[in-house]
Structures are given as structure tokens and as C-alpha cells.
C-alpha positions, 0 to 999 in steps of 0.5 A: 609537519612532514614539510617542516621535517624535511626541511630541517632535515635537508638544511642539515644535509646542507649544512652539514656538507658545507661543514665538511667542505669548510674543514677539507678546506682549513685542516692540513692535508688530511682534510684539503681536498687537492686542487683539481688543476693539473692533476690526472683523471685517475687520480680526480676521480679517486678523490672524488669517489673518496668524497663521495664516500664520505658524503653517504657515510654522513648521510647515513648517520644523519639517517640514523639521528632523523629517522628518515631515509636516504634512497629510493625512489618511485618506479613507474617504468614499464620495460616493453623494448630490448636494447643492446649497446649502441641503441638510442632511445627515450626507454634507454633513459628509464632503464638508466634511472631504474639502475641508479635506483640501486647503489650495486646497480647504479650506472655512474657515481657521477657524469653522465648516466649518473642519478639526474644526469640519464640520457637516451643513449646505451652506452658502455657505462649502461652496459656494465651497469647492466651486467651488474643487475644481471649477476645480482639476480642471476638466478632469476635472469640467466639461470634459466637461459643457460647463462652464467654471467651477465652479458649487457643485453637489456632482453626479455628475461632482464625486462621481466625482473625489472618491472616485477622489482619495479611494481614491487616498489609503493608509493609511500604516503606516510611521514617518512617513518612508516612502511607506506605501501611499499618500500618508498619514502616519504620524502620521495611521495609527493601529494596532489593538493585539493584545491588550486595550487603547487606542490615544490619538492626535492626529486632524486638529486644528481651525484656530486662530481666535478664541474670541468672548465667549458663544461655546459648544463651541468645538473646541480638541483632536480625540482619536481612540481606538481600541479592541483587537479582542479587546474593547470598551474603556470610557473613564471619564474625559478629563484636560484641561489648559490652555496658552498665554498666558492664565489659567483664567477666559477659559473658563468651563468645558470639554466633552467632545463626540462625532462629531456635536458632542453634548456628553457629559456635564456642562460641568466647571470647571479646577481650581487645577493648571489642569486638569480631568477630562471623567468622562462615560464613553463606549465605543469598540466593539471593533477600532472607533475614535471621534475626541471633541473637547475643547471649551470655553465662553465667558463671557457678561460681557466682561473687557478684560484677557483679550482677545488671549490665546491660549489652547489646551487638551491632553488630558494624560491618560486613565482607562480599565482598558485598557492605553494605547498612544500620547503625551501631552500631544495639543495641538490648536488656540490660539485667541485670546480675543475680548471686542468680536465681537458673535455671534448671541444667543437670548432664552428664554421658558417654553413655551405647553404647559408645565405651569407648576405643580406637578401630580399625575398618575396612572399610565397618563397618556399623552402628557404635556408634562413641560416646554416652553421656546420659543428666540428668535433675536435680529437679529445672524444666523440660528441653528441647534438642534442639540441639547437636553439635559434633566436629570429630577431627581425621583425617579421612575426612567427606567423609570417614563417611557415613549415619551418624545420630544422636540417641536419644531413637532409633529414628536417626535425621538428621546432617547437616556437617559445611563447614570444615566437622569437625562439625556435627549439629543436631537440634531437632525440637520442642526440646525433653522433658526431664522430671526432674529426668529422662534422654536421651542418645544421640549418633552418628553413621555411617557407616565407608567407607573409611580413612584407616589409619585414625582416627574418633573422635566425641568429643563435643568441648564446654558445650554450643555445647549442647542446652539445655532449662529449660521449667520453666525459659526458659533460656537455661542451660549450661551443667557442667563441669564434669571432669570424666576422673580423670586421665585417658588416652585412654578412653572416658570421660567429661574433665576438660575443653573445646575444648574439653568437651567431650573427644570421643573415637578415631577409627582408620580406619584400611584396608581390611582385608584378613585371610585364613584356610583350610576348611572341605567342601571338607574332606579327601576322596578317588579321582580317577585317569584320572577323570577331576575336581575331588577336591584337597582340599578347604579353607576359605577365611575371608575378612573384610572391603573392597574386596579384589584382589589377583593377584597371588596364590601359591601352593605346593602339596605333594603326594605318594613316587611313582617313578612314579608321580609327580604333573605335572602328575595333570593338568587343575588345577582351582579354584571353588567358592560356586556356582560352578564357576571357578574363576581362572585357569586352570593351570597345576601343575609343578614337581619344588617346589614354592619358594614362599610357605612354606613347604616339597612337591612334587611339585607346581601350581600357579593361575595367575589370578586375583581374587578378593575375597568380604567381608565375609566369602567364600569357595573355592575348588580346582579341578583338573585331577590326571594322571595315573601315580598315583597309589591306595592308593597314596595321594595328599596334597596341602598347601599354605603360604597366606603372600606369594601371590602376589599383593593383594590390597583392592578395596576401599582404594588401599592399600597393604594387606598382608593375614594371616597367615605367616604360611602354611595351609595345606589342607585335604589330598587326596588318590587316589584309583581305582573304587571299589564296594562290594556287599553284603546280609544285615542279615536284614530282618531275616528268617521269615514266609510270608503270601501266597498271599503276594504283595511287600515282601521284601525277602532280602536287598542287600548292594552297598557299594563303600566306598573304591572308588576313584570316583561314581561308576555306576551299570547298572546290577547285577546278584543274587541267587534265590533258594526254597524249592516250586516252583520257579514261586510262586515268581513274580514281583520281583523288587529292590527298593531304598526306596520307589523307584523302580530301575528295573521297566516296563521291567527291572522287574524279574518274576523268572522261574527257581531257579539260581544262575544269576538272572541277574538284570538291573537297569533303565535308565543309571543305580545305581549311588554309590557315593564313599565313601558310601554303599547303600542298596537296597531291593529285593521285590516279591509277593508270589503266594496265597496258595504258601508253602515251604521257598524263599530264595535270596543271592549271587554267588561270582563265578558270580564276574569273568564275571560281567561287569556291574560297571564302574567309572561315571567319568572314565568310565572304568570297575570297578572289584567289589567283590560278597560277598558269600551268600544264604539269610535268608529263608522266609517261606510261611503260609497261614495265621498270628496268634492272641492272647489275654491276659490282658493287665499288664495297666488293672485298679485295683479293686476300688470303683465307685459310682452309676450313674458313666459315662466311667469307665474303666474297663478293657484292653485287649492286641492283639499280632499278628504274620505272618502278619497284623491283623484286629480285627473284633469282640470280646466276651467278659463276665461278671465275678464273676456271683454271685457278677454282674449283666448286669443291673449294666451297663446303657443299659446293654451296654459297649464301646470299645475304642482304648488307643488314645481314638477312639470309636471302636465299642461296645457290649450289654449283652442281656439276660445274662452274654455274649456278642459279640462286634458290628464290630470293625473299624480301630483296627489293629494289626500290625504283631509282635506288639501289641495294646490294646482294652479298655472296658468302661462302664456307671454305673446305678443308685441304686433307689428303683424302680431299675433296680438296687436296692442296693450297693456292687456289683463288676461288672467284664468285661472280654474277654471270650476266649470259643467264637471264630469264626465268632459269638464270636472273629475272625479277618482278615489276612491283608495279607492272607485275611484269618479269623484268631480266637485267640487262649486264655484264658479268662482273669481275670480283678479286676472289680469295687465295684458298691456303691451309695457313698463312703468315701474318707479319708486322714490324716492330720498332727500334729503340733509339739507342739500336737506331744509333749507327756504330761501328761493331759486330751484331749490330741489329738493323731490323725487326718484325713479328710473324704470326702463322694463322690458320695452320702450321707455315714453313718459311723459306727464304727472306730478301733485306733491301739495304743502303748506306749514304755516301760517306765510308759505312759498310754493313758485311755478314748478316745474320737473321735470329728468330725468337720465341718473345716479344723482348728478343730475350728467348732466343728459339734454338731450332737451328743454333743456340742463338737463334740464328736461322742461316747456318753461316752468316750471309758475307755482304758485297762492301759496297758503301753507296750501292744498294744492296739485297741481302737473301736469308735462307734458313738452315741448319748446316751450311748448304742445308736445304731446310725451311723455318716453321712457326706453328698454328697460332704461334708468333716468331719475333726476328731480328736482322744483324750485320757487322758494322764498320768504317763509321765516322772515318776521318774526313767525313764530313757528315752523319752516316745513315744505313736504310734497311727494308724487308721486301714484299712481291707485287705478283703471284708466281707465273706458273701455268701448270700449278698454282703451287711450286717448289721452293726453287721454281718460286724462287726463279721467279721474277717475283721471288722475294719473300718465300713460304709454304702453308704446309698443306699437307701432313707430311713433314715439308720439304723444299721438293714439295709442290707447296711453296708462294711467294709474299704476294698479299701476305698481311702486313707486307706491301707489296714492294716492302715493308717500311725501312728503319734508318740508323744514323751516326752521331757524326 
């Protein structure tokens, strides 16, 4: 009776919502409910409230007539995660339903995370929802944790007042009337029937709300059904009927989804009756329920007339072979149909990896992109993915795809295949966010594993196949219709319409493949007769796919024209894989041509084996046994016609390959030659002088050379000529080595007593394996007796070849007759020791000027070349040069360092008392026979200060090697080899040495512009500029010298004036001396000349006639700039541009002065060389011109010694 009851009771409900519809509709404006289309958000949802408001009124007083009620529910959620705002997970979806349990609480009245419509997703709506719980049961909840107001944290104390409200709530068994054992209702218990059969019930139903245009699975009916325990109940099919005020066309079509709003099945359309039948069929586990939602799709395109329809959908039927239990028609929510809500959108483009085209794949392709579509969200919200659905409509069966995924950013989810294996679903739990703007690419991929001669083709069959959810509206979004294909064929693309909507490429599952060549593994070479497994030739086989068998493989051969041979003189034929196995064979060749290979030949072989050959590319080689009816120099070629071997099949799909090509491949060619060697005297090493004493010399290298052998050729001895202008037995331990590898050790090794022309030597163990068609060389190394004289020398006797039996075939085994090259050898002539000299390196360092205090100066370099054998440099004399311009005290400690041109520390050297000095002992500096190295001399500076030890600038200190000091107190080294002390026998050497200043300038030029290039005529006109760095120290500068030129024509440049500044931009000018920066008192009165050079000399002064010099402190820079009145420019007549040149000049020499390095200011400037004057400032006292103090530009950095480079101003003329 309860079944009958609800029944009246919800076809009332029904009945009586229709009602209302029907006078909303009929009376004026108090009962029309507005047209949705063009109306604001706010006030569609202000209606929708009002209405809502009215429906739970009706239903409370249809409560109140019935005695039934209208809310609750069952709960049995269990709260074990804590979730704050963002967080997406299936718990989330419980929290949401537990919430909507109570109408304070609930999340929405309507949309997304409304009763029937909960998702995974905490969103804002679920926070505030929270919130609500939270302050209702504030005392339970946030009293205890100090709080006052709820804060949207679903945490520990929300969880536990949840489950303890949620276990609170019975099941109810009773007519709906009774109190049960809970406070549930009857109309929410469902009762698992005794016997086979269903249960259909009505489950909490969605809130009425709108049905935008373009929205998708919108949630109208919630149907729970509950299967016997005795046994799992399959329904095959949902009959769904519309109702209320509408007409079919306001839903383009109906679906069927599961508990987490994946669609079952295809999209299916009401019929003339009104009705439709969901046929997707889904299985309800015994004693287990499952609640299905019907749902429903908008149309994309607007239709004025159908806003402000209420519409609803009832489940009026259901096909199962269960006996049903329950009422029908179950009437869930009426929603009112919108045509004006603009709700998120998506815009679909063809994927990056998606194949595009029609293409061939073989069995065995793995992880393989079948389709890929990209999803962009447009700019009304954020959108989530929650599903995909993809539809394979070739032929090829779901077993024949395996490992399939879908791909989103990379990451694979899981597809679960429909009963039919045509459908591929995958549901993205918690659903991927899609930020507006942005896009996802979605693909499928897998491994093809069988279906040859099949095709693959994942289309997408309708819009609604991809769920897509605005995060704002929380309506779903049906995806557009695209149409990119425009007419095209064969290509992937978004179609026009639907079944399908996207239009997947088709691969077309294609067999094994098989593909033979000749392969290189095996070159062409020589091959001995009567040898077993000696190869043939070899190829590749590339297969692809699948493995695959081959029964049956012919082979022609082609050899020398002989009367003789034939390929039945090849036997124990076989087929050799990459490890070394024999996979097919032996077999013996036959003199008949195969009638089933291509090709001119002598001959054939078959392997009747079956082989089977895997997927890849592998090489395989042919061996076999040449008979001795071969004859030297005769050839042996095979060829095979891959199309012509026979039975072969793939071994995943059985099918019938034929290999490629249809052509002969020919493999390399063979040519058999007997055991051969040759032995020969390498002219390396050539004659040359060896130390007496000497252990492990080579004295000569012999060649084995087998490269005109059939097979390896095995030496066991070999006999040599020795001979000597000494003695014989200076010679001792004679060995013949393989690199580093003695091949005559222990007893095999030759002390020689006499001179011979068979010195017979004997390898070790089985001999000096030769390999054919190669030559080895070997060396002969010996130790010379200590005070030995006279030359060694080694060679051959080509009349020792007749009686020489020591070369066999390693594989024959038969004697080889092998050829002795006549020859005597270089001659090595014994010394009793090796040879050193010293001259300076060409690397030397130049004459510069360092300033005082300088640390690790390189002052010069000496190169050691050494002769007859490897020399160790113990000690080294070395000299002060130049006496009268240095002195020892110039260097810290009166020391140097010695180093090595890697930069090891040597050794080192003290000048004591005066200009010489002799090196400590060196360590590690040896100098290998015939080469060179190099030594370098270092040295730290000393200080100049008034108490000393130096006391001024200028000196040039020089050090050098002093080649009058040899022997053990001066240079000497020690024979590698000998052990003998060796001194050099040289010269002293000449090294440019250093000019020793406590500061100097650095100087560079810096360019004009092109407007200042530009010659006019005019006062202050700038002619040149340059920069002056002082390094080390404070420099005084005293005098500057312009060479200047002007063409032929009428320009003159008269009173010049030098400006010194302290910035780059020439915008500071330094006042030391005037405000402007002019460092001469007046300006220098040029002489007018117009075609004559002219040298302009700038001294600074303060006051005319002053006697003063300029000073650029320690590490500052001057930038100067030389002016001059221009004038006469383009005179009348001229008949070309005019040009004035100006330089700043250098000195090609230092002073000449005999008593000091040093001068004053005005002995420099009597000089011949006079042109740049500076002084180092090498005392602390205030510098003066009187002072012995001053130098001229030779080597200043920067400035040549002529000058430095000239500007050119040139006239517009």
C-alpha cells in the first residue's frame, strides 16, 4: 500500500505543480512567470527563488493533506578528510549532499551543488555553505576552538558534528507515517525485495531551476534502483517522458548519467508520443543500489517562443527481466527554459599530436596518438573537464588496441570500454580546470596489437560526449559545432554535424613487415680453402610489426670460371645470427641453379629450416667450407631474391607476408687466396745514436703483414739478421714486443752471442696470431751494455725464407710459404751520453715598463733542447745583465723563481753579493731526447723609498743565462739514460729585461666625433684626444709635443691650447691650473705656416713662464683635448676640400745619458729623443723639474714610438 500511496502522493505533486505552471501562465501579470529571454541574472534569479518559494509552500501543505513528509533523507556519509576552498575530491561531493540535507544549510537552491546536482569540487558556494553549518551549531563547532564565527574549513570539529547529526538519522521502515528508527521517511527507505527482482524509487530530486540555451546534462529526474540479494538485475533500458508546459523541441535531446555524472550511453531524441527509451544498459550488483539521474541537453540556436516554458521529464518506464517493484510515473525537477543567459563557452580546434591524415600502422606500434583535440575556454567563466567519451568505429575490435589512455598535459587517465568495445569513456575525477583563455589538449593513445587489415578510428560521436562545466553558472556547456573540415576528405576535423562531431583520422592496421639488404658486417675480403665457417657474406633483415617465420630460403652463388669448382665443392652451409648461433643449416651447396632466386650464378644452397626472425633490425651471416677445388684468386658470391622464400607468415596475425624486395640482393663478394705473409724492416725508427747503458732500446721494427691471406696466419718463429761494427754481446735481452707486450718472454728471450744472419726467434705460447688482411708491427728491443761503442744494426735474410717453417693457416693448419723482405736495418750508434743546449726562447717577454713593488714578473725564458737521450736539468747559472743600468737589490731578496710554462715551481736562485747566481737544484724538469722545454725566470720587484735598499727609478733590470758557468757549480744536467753529467755547451743569452719605475702612464686615444672631424673655421676648434692613466704611482707629466699638417690649400691652425679633464665626456673640466682646463699658462702661437709640418710643444704651467709639471694621481685617469684657432678654411678659389692632420708623438729611444738613468727635466728635453716628458715621482718629496726624476715616452703603453695615430679634419669644400 506504501507504493500505492506515494504514487498518488507524487502524481499529485505532479499534478498540482502543472497547475500552477498552467495559471502562471493564463492569469495577467500577478500569475505569468516573466519571459527569461533578455532579462538580467539578478532578476531570473529573483523569480526563480519566488517560485521556488511557492512550490515548498504547496508542498507543505500537500504534507499537511497526506501525512507524508517532504525532507530528509538517509546519510550514510562517513567524514574522515578536512577540505578547504579549492580542493577537489569525490568527499567533497558527500559534504555537499550532507549540507543540502538541511534547507539552513543547503549549498544552492538551484545549479550546481544543488540537491541532485553535487560535485567533487569545494567551491565558493560550499564554503558559504559551510559556514552556514558552522554558525548553526556554533556551540558544538567553534566554541570550543575559540571561535565566533564560522570560517568555511571543513576541519576536525566540523567533521565530528557532521557524523555525530548524520548517525543520528534512521533508516525508516515504516508507511511514511511512523517515526521509524530514526527520523528518516518512508518515502526515502527503499526495501530490498526476497526474491529476483528491482526496486524503482524516486531518490532526492534536483531543485527547480533554469535550463539556459547550450547548457548540457542538465539534472531533471534521480531514480535509485536496488537490486534483489539473490542476484545482480541488468537494466536494458530508462523510458523517459516529457511533461509540463513546453513542446519537445526546448530539449535537443535526453541522457542517462551514473553517480558521478558520466553519461551512459548515447544522447537520444523524444519521439511523437513525447517519449524516449535511454537503452544504454547498465548492472545494479546484487543486494546493492545505484541512484541514475535522467538528464537533458539544450539547443545551441535561441528560439523566443520557447522561453518561460516549464518543462520536466518522468521516468514512466523500465526494461529489465527482473520483476519490478515500485510506482511510476517518478516526476523529478521543472525547470523553466531560458533563451537570453549567456553561460561559459569552449571553441574546439584539432590537436598538435593528432595524426591528421589517413596512416598505415604496423602490428607491434606502440604508444600511438589515435586522436587529439585541444578545448578552449572562452572569456564569460572558468570551465571544468569532467569526461571525455570517444567512439572507435573502424573495424578493428577493442582487443586489437591495447594500453589505451587518455592524455591530458601528459598526464594518462584510465578508459573504461562500453559493452560493445566501440565506446571509450574517461572521467576526470574532480574535473580539470580550464582557465578562461587558456586550453587543454586531449588525446587517445595505444599500442596497436593486432587487426591487420583492420582500421582504428576514435571519433567523437557527439558535442555532449565532452563534459564540459562553467565553474561560474555550473551549467554544463555544450561544446559548438565547428565544421573545420570545409570540404576537406581524408583528413581529421570537427564536422558539420554529429555522429560524428569530431571526425578522427583512420589507421589502417597493416601486417609484419619483412625487408632484406646486404649488410657490410661481413666486407669483401680474402677466404681460405679447406677452413670450416669461413663467411660468405651477410644481410639485414628489417622486420616490422610482428615476428616473423620463414619456412624456406634460397640462395644462388657465383664463383671463379675454374674448370674445376663449383658450389657443391662449399659444404656445412649455415646461417649465424649476432650472437654467434646457428639458426639454420648446415646445408651443402648444390652445382644446379635455384629456380626460385634471381640471377646468373654457378650454383645454389637452401636453408629448410624454419627461422624465425623478430621485430628490428638484425644481421645475419652466412658461413661455410670452401673445398680445394678452389683455386687463389678465385671469388665466391651469394645472392638471394627475398620474394622468392618460401611460407613466410607473421606470428601475431598468421597472415602471408611476402618479403621485399623482388629484386636480387647480391651480397659482398669473396675471394679465395692461400695463407700468405710477408715480413718486412719498417724504416722506423731511423739511424740514430743510442746511449751506452741503455735498457729496452728499440733497434728496429719488423712488419707481419697478412693482408694478401685467405685466413690468420699463425707464427710460432722467425728468424732475424743481427750484425755490428762492437761487440756482439753488448747486446742483451733482446725481446719483440706488441706494444707495450712482450711476445718472446722468460725463455723465448735472445741474449745474442755472435753476429748472424738467423737469430731465430720463438713467440710464446701457440704463437703471433696475423689476422688476414692485416699487417702488424712489432718491435725488437735490446739493452746495451754500458761503455758499448760502435753501431747495432737488425734487418733480414730473404735466403732464410726457403727453410722457414714457422707460419701456418689457424684454421688450415697447413704451412704457409711467407716472403722475407731483404734488409740490413737502420744503424744505431752508441755514445756514452746525450748532448744540452740553451738559447733564448723566441716567447721571451719584450722590454717594458713595471712599477716598483710589482709581484711575479716574467723576465725571461730559456729553451733546453737535448740530443741522444732524455735529460734532467739539475742546476742553472744565470746573470744579471746590462751591470750599469741593475742592480741585485732591484729584486725582493735579491732572489728569482723558476718555473716550468705549465706554472710548476722548480727551483730558485739568490744573487748574493753580486751580478751571478746558481739555481737551487731543479725538480722535475726534464728535457726529452730531441725536444725541447722551456724555463721561465720570475722575479718580484722591490720597492723605491728613501731609505732603500732602492732608492730611484729607471733601472732596467735584465736577467739572463750565463753560459761561462757550467759544471757542477754552474749549469749541468743528468743523462736519463747514461746517468752521465751533461753541461750545455752555449752562449749567454740577451733578454730585453724591464724598466723598474715607481709609476707610470698608460695612454690611449679616443676618437672624434664626426661633427669635431668636421674642419671650420673658428677658435677652440678641438683637433685631438686621448686618455692618461697613472699606474702604479702618482706621474708628473711635463712636456707634450702634436705633430701637425695641413694640405696645400689656405688653412692655418695658430694658438693651441691643451685642456685636461677629469671625465670621459670632456664635461669636468680639471681647474688644477685654470678654470677651463687649460694646462699652458698662455696659448702656444702656431708658425702660419699652411703646407709646412708643424710640432706644436705643450709644457704645463700655471703662469707663464712657470716651470711646473701636471700630475695624474695613482690610479686616476686625465682625458686631454688639444684645441687651436682655425682659420682661412675654404678661401676663395680653393678648389678642393682641406685637411689638417694631427698626431701625438712618441720617442724611439731612452735618454742617452751616461752618468744617470734619471735626468731633469731639461737634460731629457735636450735630448734627441725629447718628445713626450714624464717623471714616476719616485720620491715623497713634492716633484720639481730640478729633479733627477724625469724620461721621455720610450715604451709608455700606448704610445708608439713614432706616435700615436693621427686624426684628419676635413672641410666641406
Amino acid at each position: 500500500m506504501q507504493i500505492i500511496r506515494e504514487s498518488y502522493a507524487s502524481k499529485f505533486v505532479a499534478g498540482f505543480v502543472a497547475l500552477v505552471a498552467a495559471l502562471f501562465m493564463l492569469f495577467g501579470a500577478s500569475f505569468a512567470v516573466p519571459v527569461a529571454h533578455g532579462q538580467t541574472i539578478e532578476e531570473l534569479t529573483a523569480q526563480i527563488n519566488s517560485l521556488l518559494a511557492t512550490i515548498s509552500s504547496l508542498q507543505a501543505q500537500l504534507a499537511a493533506m497526506t501525512g507524508t513528509s517532504t525532507g530528509g533523507g538517509s546519510c550514510s556519509y562517513t567524514f574522515s578528510a578536512n577540505y578547504s576552498q579549492g580542493d577537489s575530491a569525490p568527499g567533497v561531493m558527500d559534504v555537499q549532499k550532507f549540507l543540502n540535507m538541511d534547507s539552513a544549510t543547503r549549498v544552492t537552491a538551484s545549479g550546481v551543488g544543488s540537491a541532485g546536482n553535487e560535485t567533487q569540487f569545494f567551491g565558493s558556494l560550499t564554503k558559504a555553505a559551510v559556514i552556514k553549518f558552522q554558525d548553526k551549531y556554533a556551540s558544538d563547532i567553534l566554541a570550543p576552538v575559540g571561535l565566533s564565527a564560522g570560517t568555511g574549513y571543513w576541519g576536525p570539529s566540523s567533521r565530528a558534528k557532521a557524523q555525530s547529526l548524520c548517525n543520528a538519522v534512521g533508516t525508516g521502515t515504516g508507511t511514511g507515517t511512523g517515526t521509524g528508527t530514526g527520523d528518516g521517511t518512508g518515502d526515502d527507505t527503499v526495501t530490498t525485495p526476497a526474491g529476483s527482482g528491482l526496486v524503482v524509487s524516486s531518490a532526492s530530486q534536483p531543485s527547480a531551476g533554469l535550463a539556459p540555451l547550450g547548457a548540457a546534462r542538465i539534472p531533471f529526474t534521480r531514480v535509485t534502483f536496488t537490486a534483489s540479494a539473490d542476484g545482480d538485475v541488468t537494466v536494458s533500458g530508462v523510458v523517459v517522458e516529457r511533461i509540463g508546459q513546453s513542446v519537445d523541441a526546448v530539449l535537443s535531446d535526453v541522457v542517462l548519467l551514473d553517480e558521478t555524472g558520466t553519461q551512459l550511453g548515447l544522447a537520444k531524441t523524444l519521439n511523437s508520443a513525447h517519449q524516449l527509451t535511454l537503452t544504454e544498459p547498465f548492472t545494479v550488483k546484487a543486494g546493492t543500489s545505484r541512484t541514475m539521474t535522467i538528464g537533458a541537453n539544450r539547443p545551441s540556436a535561441t528560439t523566443a517562443a520557447h522561453a518561460g516554458m516549464i518543462v520536466g521529464l518522468n521516468v514512466v518506464g523500465v526494461n529489465t527481466s527482473a520483476a519490478i517493484s515500485g510506482s511510476l510515473p517518478i516526476s523529478g525537477a521543472l525547470h523553466t527554459v531560458n533563451e537570453g543567459l549567456t553561460i561559459g563557452s569552449v571553441t574546439m580546434a584539432r590537436g598538435a599530436s593528432d595524426p591528421g591524415a589517413a596512416q598505415s600502422k604496423e602490428v607491434g606500434e606502440t604508444g600511438y596518438t589515435f586522436s587529439s583535440i585541444r578545448v578552449t575556454a572562452g572569456s564569460a567563466e572558468k570551465v571544468r573537464l569532467n569526461s571525455i567519451r570517444w567512439n572507435q568505429i573502424g573495424s578493428a575490435g577493442s582487443s586489437d588496441m591495447t594500453n589505451l589512455k587518455t592524455y591530458v598535459d601528459g598526464v594518462a587517465y584510465d578508459v573504461v570500454a562500453s559493452s560493445d568495445g566501440k565506446f571509450f569513456t574517461t572521467v576526470f575525477s574532480g574535473g580539470l580546470e580550464i582557465d578562461k583563455g587558456f586550453n587543454k589538449e586531449i588525446s587517445i593513445k595505444g599500442d596497436v596489437d593486432g587487426g591487420s587489415g583492420r582500421t582504428i578510428a576514435f571519433d567523437i560521436a557527439k558535442r555532449t560526449d565532452l563534459s564540459v562545466l562553467g565553474e561560474l553558472y555550473g551549467f554544463g556547456i555544450t561544446p559548438p559545432q565547428t565544421n573545420s573540415c570545409a570540404g576537406a576528405t581524408g583528413v581529421s576535423c570537427f564536422t558539420s554535424g554529429e555522429d560524428p562531431w569530431w571526425d578522427g583520422a583512420t589507421v589502417t592496421v597493416t601486417a609484419g613487415t619483412m625487408t632484406v639488404s646486404n649488410s657490410n658486417a661481413v666486407p669483401a675480403q680474402n677466404i681460405a680453402v679447406n677452413s670450416p665457417n669461413v663467411p660468405l657474406g651477410a644481410f639485414v633483415v628489417d622486420v616490422k610489426g610482428e615476428p616473423i617465420t620463414v619456412a624456406q630460403m634460397h640462395f644462388n652463388m657465383r664463383t671463379g670460371d675454374g674448370a674445376g669448382e663449383d658450389v657443391d665443392d662449399v659444404t656445412n652451409i649455415v646461417l649465424v645470427d649476432a650472437n654467434g648461433s646457428v639458426v639454420a643449416g648446415p646445408v651443402d651447396g648444390s652445382a644446379t641453379d635455384s629456380a626460385s632466386t634471381a640471377g646468373s650464378s654457378h650454383g645454389s644452397f637452401s636453408f629448410t629450416d624454419s627461422v624465425t626472425f623478430p621485430v628490428g633490425i638484425n644481421t645475419y651471416t652466412i658461413k661455410g667450407k670452401v673445398g680445394t677445388d678452389f683455386e687463389s684468386n678465385d671469388i665466391i658470391q651469394a645472392s638471394t631474391t627475398p620474394t622468392d622464400w618460401s611460407t613466410v607468415r607473421g606470428q601475431v596475425t598468421g597472415n602471408t607476408i611476402t618479403p621485399s624486395p623482388a629484386s636480387a640482393i647480391t651480397l659482398n663478394q669473396m675471394t679465395v687466396k692461400a695463407g700468405a705473409l710477408t715480413v718486412s724492416v719498417s724504416s722506423v725508427p731511423i739511424a740514430q745514436t743510442v746511449i751506452s747503458g741503455a735498457l729496452g732500446f728499440t733497434f728496429a721494427n719488423y712488419v707481419f703483414d697478412a693482408s694478401a691471406s685467405g685466413e690468420d696466419v699463425r707464427v710460432t718463429t722467425i728468424p732475424l739478421y743481427y750484425s755490428t761494427s762492437g761487440t756482439a754481446t753488448n747486446l742483451s735481452n733482446c725481446q719483440i714486443y706488441d706494444g707495450s707486450t712482450s711476445k718472446t718472454s722468460g725463455s723465448n728471450v735472445e741474449n745474442p752471442s755472435a753476429v748472424g744472419s738467423s737469430t731465430q726467434f720463438t713467440f710464446d705460447g701457440t704463437g703471433l696470431i696475423v689476422p688476414k688482411g692485416t699487417a702488424k708491427t712489432l718491435a725488437l728491443k735490446c739493452n746495451l751494455s754500458s761503455g758499448a761503442t760502435g753501431a747495432y744494426w737488425w734487418g733480414l735474410d730473404s735466403g732464410q725464407a726457403a727453410g722457414f717453417t714457422g707460419a701456418t693457416g689457424v684454421d688450415s693448419g697447413q704451412t704457409i710459404t711467407e716472403t722475407l723482405t731483404e734488409a740490413n736495418g737502420q744503424k744505431m750508434t752508441s755514445s756514452t751520453g746525450g748532448s744540452l743546449t740553451a738559447v733564448l726562447d723566441t716567447n721571451s717577454p719584450g722590454y717594458e715598463i713595471v712599477s716598483a713593488g710589482s709581484t711575479g714578473v716574467e723576465l725571461a725564458r730559456i729553451k733546453f733542447s737535448a740530443s741522444n737521450e732524455d735529460i734532467d736539468l739539475v742546476q742553472v747559472a744565470l746573470q744579471l745583465s746590462s751591470v750599469a743600468s741593475n742592480t741585485p737589490v732591484d729584486l725582493v731578496g735579491r732572489s728569482i723563481s723558476l718555473y716550468d710554462t705549465v706554472g710548476t715551481l722548480i727551483g730558485s736562485a739568490v744573487f748574493p753579493t753580486g751580478d751571478t747566481a746558481t739555481s737551487s737544484t731543479l725538480s722535475n724538469f726534464r728535457v726529452i731526447k730531441d725536444q725541447s722545454k722551456v724555463l721561465v725566470i720570475k722575479g718580484d720587484i722591490a720597492n723605491i723609498s728613501n731609505s732603500g735598499p732602492l732608492t730611484r727609478s729607471g733601472d732596467l733590470l735584465a736577467v739572463d743565462y750565463d753560459g761561462n758557468n757550467n759544471g757542477l757549480n754552474g749549469n749541468y744536467g743528468t743523462g736519463v739514460s747514461s746517468g752521465s753529467t751533461i753541461t750545455p755547451s752555449s752562449a749567454d743569452t740577451s733578454s730585453s729585461g724591464v724598466r723598474i719605475m715607481e709609476g707610470y702612464p698608460l695612454l690611449s686615444q679616443v676618437a672624434l666625433t664626426s661633427d669635431e672631424k668636421l674642419l671650420e673655421n673658428g677658435a677652440d676648434t678641438t683637433l685631438y684626444k686621448f686618455k692618461v692613466t697613472a699606474t702604479g704611482d702618482d706621474i708628473a707629466l711635463y712636456k707634450f709635443s702634436f705633430s701637425t699638417g695641413s694640405s696645400t690649400e689656405s688653412a692655418t691652425t695658430s694658438t693651441f691650447g691643451l685642456y685636461a679633464f677629469t671625465d670621459s665626456g670632456y664635461s669636468s673640466a680639471d681647474t688644477t691650473f685654470s678654470s677651463d682646463g687649460l694646462l699652458n699658462a698662455s696659448n702656444l702661437l702656431g708658425n702660419g705656416n699652411t703646407n709646412t709640418g708643424l710640432v706644436a710643444e705643450i709644457l704645463p704651467a700655471k703662469t707663464k713662464g712657470a716651470t711646473t709639471t701636471y700630475t695624474v694621481p695613482a690610479g686616476a685617469s686625465r682625458w686631454f683635448e688639444l684645441r687651436a684657432t682655425i682659420s682661412t678654411v675654404n678661401k676663395p678659389g680653393n678648389t678642393s676640400p682641406e685637411t689638417i692632420s694631427i698626431s701625438l708623438l712618441g720617442d724611439a729611444a731612452f735618454p742617452v745619458n751616461s752618468a744617470n738613468l734619471m735626468q731633469k727635466a731639461t737634460g731629457v728635453d735636450g735630448d734627441t729623443n725629447d718628445d713626450f716628458i714624464w717623471s714616476p715621482v719616485s720620491t715623497t718629496t713634492q716633484n720639481a723639474i730640478g729633479d733627477l726624476d724625469f724620461t721621455n715616452g720610450y715604451q709608455v703603453k700606448g704610445l708608439p714610438g713614432t706616435n700615436m695615430p693621427s686624426v684628419t679634419l676635413t672641410s666641406t669644400n
